[in-house]
N, CA, C and O atoms as a GROMACS GRO file, in nm:
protein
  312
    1UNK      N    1  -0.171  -0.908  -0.034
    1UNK     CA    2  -0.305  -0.885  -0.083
    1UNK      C    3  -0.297  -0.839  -0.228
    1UNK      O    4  -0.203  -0.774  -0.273
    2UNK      N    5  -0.396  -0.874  -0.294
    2UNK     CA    6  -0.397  -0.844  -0.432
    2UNK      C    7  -0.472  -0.713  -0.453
    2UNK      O    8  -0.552  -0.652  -0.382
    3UNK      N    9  -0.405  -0.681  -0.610
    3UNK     CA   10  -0.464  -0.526  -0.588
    3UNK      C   11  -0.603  -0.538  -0.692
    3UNK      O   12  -0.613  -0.534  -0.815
    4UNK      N   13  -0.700  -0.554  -0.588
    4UNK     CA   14  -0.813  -0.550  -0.677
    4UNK      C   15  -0.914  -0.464  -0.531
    4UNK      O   16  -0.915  -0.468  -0.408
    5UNK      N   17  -0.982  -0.397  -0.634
    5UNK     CA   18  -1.092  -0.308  -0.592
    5UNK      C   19  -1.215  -0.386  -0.530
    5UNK      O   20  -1.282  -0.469  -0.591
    6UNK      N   21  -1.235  -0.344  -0.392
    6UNK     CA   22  -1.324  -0.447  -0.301
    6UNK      C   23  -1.458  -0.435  -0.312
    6UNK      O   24  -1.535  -0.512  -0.255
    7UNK      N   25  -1.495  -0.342  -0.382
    7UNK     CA   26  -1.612  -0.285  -0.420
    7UNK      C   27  -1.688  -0.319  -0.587
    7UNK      O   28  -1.799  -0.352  -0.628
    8UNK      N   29  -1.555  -0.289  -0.646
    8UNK     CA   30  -1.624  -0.283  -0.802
    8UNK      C   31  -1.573  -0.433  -0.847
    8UNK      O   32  -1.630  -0.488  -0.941
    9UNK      N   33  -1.466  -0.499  -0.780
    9UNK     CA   34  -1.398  -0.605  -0.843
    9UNK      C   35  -1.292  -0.585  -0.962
    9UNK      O   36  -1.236  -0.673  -1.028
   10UNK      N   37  -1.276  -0.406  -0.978
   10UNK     CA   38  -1.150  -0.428  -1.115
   10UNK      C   39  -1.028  -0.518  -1.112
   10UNK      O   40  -1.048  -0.626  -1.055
   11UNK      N   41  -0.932  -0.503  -1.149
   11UNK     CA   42  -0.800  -0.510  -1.132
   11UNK      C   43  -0.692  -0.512  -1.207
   11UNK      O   44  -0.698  -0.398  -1.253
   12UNK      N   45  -0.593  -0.561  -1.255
   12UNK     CA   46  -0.517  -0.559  -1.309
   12UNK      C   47  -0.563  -0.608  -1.482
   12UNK      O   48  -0.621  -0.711  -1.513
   13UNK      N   49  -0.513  -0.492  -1.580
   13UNK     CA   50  -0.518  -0.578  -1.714
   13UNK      C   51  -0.402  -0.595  -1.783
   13UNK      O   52  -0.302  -0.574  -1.716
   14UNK      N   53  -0.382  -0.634  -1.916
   14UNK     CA   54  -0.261  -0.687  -1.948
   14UNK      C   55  -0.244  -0.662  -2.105
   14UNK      O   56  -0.312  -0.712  -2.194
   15UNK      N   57  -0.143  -0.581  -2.118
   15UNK     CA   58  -0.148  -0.540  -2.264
   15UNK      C   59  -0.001  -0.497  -2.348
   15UNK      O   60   0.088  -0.553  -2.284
   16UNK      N   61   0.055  -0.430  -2.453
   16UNK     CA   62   0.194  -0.417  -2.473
   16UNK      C   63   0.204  -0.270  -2.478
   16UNK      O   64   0.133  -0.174  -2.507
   17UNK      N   65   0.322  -0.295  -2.440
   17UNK     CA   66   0.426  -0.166  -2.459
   17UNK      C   67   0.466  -0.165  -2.576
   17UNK      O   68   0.543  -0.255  -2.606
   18UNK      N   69   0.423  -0.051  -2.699
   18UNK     CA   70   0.451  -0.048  -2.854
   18UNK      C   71   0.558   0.050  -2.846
   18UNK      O   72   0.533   0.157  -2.790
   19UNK      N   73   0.657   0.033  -2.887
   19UNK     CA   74   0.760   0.105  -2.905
   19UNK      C   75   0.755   0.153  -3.071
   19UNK      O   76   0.682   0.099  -3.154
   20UNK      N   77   0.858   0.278  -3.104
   20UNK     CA   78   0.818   0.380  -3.238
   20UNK      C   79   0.823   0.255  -3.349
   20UNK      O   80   0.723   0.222  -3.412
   21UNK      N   81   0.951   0.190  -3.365
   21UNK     CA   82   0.941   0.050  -3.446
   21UNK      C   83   0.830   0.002  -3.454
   21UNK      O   84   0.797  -0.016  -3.571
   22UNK      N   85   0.714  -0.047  -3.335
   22UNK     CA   86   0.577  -0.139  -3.377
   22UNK      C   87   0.654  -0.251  -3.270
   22UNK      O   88   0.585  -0.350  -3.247
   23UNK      N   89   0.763  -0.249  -3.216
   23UNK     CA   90   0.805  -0.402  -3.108
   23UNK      C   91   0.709  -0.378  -3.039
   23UNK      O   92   0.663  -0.264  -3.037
   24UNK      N   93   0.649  -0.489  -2.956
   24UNK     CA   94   0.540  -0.499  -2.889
   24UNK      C   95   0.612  -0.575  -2.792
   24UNK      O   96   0.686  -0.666  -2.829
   25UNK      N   97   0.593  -0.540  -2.647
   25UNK     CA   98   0.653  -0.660  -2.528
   25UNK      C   99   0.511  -0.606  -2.453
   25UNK      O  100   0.451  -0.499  -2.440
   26UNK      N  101   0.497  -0.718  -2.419
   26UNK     CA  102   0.370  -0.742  -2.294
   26UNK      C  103   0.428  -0.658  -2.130
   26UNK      O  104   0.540  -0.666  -2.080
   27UNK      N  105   0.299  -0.578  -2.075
   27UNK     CA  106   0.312  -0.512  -1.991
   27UNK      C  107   0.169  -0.515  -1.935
   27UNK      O  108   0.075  -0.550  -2.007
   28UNK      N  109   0.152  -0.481  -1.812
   28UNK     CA  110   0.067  -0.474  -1.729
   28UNK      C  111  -0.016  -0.326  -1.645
   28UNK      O  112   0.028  -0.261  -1.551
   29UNK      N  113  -0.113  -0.312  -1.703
   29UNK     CA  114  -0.174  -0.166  -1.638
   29UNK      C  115  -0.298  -0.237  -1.560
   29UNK      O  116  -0.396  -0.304  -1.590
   30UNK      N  117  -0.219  -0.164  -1.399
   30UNK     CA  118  -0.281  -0.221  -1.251
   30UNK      C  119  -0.403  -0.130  -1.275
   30UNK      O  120  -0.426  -0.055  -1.370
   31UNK      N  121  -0.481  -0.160  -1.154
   31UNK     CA  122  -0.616  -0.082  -1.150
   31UNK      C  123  -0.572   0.055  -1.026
   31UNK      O  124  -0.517   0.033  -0.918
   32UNK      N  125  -0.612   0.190  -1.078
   32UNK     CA  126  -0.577   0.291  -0.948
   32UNK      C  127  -0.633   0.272  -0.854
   32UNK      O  128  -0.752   0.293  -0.879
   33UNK      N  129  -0.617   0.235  -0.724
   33UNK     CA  130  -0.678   0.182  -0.588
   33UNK      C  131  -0.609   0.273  -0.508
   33UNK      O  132  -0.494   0.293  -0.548
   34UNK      N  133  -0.644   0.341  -0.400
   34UNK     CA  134  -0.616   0.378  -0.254
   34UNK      C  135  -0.689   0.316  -0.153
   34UNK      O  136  -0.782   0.237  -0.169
   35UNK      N  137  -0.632   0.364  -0.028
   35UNK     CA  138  -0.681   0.277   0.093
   35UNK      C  139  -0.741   0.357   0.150
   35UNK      O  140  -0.668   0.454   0.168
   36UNK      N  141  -0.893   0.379   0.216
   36UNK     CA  142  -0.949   0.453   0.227
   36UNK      C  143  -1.026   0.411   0.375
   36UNK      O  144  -1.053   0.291   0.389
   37UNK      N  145  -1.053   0.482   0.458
   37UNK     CA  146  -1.144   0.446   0.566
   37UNK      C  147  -1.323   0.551   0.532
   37UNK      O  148  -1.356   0.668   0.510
   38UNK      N  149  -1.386   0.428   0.545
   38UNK     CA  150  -1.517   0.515   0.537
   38UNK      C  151  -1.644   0.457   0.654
   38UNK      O  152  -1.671   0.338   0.677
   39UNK      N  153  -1.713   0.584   0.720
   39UNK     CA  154  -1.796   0.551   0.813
   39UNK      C  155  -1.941   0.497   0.762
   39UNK      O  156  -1.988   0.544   0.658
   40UNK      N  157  -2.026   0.380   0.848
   40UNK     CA  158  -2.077   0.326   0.809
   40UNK      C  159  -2.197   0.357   0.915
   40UNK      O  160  -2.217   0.284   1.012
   41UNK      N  161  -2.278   0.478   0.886
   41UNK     CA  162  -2.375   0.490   0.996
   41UNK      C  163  -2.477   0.427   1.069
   41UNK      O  164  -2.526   0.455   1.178
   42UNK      N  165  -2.521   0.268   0.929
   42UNK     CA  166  -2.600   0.160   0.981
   42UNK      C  167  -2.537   0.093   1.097
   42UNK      O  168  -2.604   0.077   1.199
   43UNK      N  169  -2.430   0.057   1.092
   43UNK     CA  170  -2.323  -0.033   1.143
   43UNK      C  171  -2.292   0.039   1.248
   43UNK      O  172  -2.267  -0.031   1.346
   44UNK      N  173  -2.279   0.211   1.275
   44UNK     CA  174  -2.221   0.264   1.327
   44UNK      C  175  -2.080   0.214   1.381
   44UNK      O  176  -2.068   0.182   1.499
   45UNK      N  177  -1.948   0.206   1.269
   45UNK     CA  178  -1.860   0.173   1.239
   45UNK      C  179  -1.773   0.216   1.157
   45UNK      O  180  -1.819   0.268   1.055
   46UNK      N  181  -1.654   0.212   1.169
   46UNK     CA  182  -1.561   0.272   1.023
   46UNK      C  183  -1.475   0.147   0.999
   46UNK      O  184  -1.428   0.067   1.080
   47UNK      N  185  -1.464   0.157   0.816
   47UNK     CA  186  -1.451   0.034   0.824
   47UNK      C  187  -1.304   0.087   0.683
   47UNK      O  188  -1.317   0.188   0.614
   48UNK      N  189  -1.218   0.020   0.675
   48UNK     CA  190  -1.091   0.056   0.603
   48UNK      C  191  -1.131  -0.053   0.492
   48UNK      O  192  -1.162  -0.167   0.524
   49UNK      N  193  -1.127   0.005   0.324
   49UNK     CA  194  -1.102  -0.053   0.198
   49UNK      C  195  -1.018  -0.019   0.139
   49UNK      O  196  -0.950   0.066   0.195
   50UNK      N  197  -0.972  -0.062  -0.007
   50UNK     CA  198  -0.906  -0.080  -0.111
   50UNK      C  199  -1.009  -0.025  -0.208
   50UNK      O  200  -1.115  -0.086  -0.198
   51UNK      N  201  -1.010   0.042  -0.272
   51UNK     CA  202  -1.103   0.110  -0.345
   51UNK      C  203  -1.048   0.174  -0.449
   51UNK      O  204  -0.947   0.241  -0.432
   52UNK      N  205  -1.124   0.160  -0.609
   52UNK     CA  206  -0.994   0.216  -0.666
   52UNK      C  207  -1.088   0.373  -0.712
   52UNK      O  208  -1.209   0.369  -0.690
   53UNK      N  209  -1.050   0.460  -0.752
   53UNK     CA  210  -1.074   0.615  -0.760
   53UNK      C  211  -1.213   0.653  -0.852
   53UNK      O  212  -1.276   0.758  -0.850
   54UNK      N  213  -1.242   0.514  -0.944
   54UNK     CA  214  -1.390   0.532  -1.014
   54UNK      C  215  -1.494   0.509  -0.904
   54UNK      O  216  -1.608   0.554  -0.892
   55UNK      N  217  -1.425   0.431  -0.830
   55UNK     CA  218  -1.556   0.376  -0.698
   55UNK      C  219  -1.582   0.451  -0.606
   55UNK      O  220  -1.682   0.455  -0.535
   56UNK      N  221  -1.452   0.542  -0.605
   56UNK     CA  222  -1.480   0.648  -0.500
   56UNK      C  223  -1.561   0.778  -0.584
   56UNK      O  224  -1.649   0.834  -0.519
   57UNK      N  225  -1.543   0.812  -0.682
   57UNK     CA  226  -1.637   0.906  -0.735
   57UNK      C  227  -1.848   0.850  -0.727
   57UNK      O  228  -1.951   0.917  -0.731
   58UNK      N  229  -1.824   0.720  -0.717
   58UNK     CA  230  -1.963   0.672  -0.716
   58UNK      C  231  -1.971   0.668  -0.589
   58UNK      O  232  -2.092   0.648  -0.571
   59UNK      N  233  -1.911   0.675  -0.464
   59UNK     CA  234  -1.959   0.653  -0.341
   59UNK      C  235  -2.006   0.762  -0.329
   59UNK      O  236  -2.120   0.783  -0.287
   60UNK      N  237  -1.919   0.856  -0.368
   60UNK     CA  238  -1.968   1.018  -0.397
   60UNK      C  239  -2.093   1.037  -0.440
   60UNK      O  240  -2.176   1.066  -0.354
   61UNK      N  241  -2.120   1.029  -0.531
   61UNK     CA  242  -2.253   1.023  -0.576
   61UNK      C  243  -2.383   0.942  -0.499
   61UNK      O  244  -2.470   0.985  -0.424
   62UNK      N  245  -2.358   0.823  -0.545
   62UNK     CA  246  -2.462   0.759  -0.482
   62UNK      C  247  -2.482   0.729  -0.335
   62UNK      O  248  -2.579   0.665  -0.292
   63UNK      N  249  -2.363   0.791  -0.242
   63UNK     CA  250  -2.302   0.726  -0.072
   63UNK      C  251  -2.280   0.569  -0.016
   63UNK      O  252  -2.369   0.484  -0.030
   64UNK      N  253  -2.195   0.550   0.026
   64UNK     CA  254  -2.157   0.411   0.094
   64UNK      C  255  -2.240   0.289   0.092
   64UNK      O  256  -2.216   0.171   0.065
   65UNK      N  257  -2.327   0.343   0.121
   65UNK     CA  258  -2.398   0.259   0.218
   65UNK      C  259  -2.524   0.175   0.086
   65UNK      O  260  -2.560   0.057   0.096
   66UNK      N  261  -2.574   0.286  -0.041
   66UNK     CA  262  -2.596   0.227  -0.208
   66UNK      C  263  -2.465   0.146  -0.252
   66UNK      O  264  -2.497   0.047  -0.318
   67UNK      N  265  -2.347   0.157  -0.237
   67UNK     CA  266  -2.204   0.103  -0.263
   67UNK      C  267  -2.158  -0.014  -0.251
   67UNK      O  268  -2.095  -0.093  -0.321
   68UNK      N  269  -2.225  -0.009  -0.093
   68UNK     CA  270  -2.223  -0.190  -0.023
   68UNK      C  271  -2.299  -0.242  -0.006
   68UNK      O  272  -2.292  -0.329   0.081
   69UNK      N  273  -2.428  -0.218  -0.083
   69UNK     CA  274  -2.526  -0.305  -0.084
   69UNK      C  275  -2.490  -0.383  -0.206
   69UNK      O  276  -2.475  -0.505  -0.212
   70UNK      N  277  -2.475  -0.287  -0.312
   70UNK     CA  278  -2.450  -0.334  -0.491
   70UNK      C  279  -2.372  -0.454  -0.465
   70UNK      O  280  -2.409  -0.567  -0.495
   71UNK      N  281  -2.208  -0.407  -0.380
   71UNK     CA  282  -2.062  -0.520  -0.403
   71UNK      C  283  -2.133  -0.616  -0.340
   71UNK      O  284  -2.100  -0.728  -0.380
   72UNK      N  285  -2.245  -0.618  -0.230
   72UNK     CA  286  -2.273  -0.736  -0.154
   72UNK      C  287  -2.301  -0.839  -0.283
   72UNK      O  288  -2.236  -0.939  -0.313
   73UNK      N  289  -2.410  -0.787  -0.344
   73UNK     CA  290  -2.499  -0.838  -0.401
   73UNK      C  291  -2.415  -0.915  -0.564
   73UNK      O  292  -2.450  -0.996  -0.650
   74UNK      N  293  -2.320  -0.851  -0.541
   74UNK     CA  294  -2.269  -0.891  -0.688
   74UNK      C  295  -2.152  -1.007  -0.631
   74UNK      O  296  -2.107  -1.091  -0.708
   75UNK      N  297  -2.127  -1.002  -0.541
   75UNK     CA  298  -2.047  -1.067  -0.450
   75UNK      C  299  -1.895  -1.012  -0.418
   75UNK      O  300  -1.824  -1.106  -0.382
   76UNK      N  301  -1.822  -0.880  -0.422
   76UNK     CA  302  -1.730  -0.855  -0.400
   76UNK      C  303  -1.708  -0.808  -0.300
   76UNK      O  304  -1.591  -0.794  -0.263
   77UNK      N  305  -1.829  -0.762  -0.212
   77UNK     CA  306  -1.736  -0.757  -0.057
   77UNK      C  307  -1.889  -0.824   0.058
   77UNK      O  308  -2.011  -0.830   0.045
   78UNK      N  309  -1.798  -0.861   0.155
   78UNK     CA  310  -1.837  -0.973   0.217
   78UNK      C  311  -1.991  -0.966   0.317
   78UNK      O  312  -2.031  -1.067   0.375
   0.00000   0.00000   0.00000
């Protein structure tokens, strides 16, 4: 599985490693994701994501259930 956030859609970007010289080699900064189980009181269900740690501060805020309506709608989770 790829590491992309099931909610917001981030994922991986792609940029260099500058060393004191100015050498530049291409490197990769992943998106922070954990695996998280969260209850779904419409559904009355718990349901396990990939979520990366900005999405979880907004579930926080706004709760789950504002969370998965948005990804529905934008199309990132199903």
């Amino acid at each position: 599985m790829s590491r992309v956030c099931e909610l917001t859609g981030k994922k991986a970007m792609v940029g260099n490693n500058v060393s004191h010289a100015m050498n530049k080699t291409k490197r990769k900064f992943d998106a922070n994701l954990i695996k998280k189980r969260f209850y779904i009181p419409e559904e009355d269900k718990w349901v396990t994501l990939k979520v990366s740690t900005s999405a979880l501060k907004t579930i926080n805020k706004i709760g789950i259930d504002a969370m998965l309506k948005e990804a529905r709608a934008k199309g990132f989770y199903k």
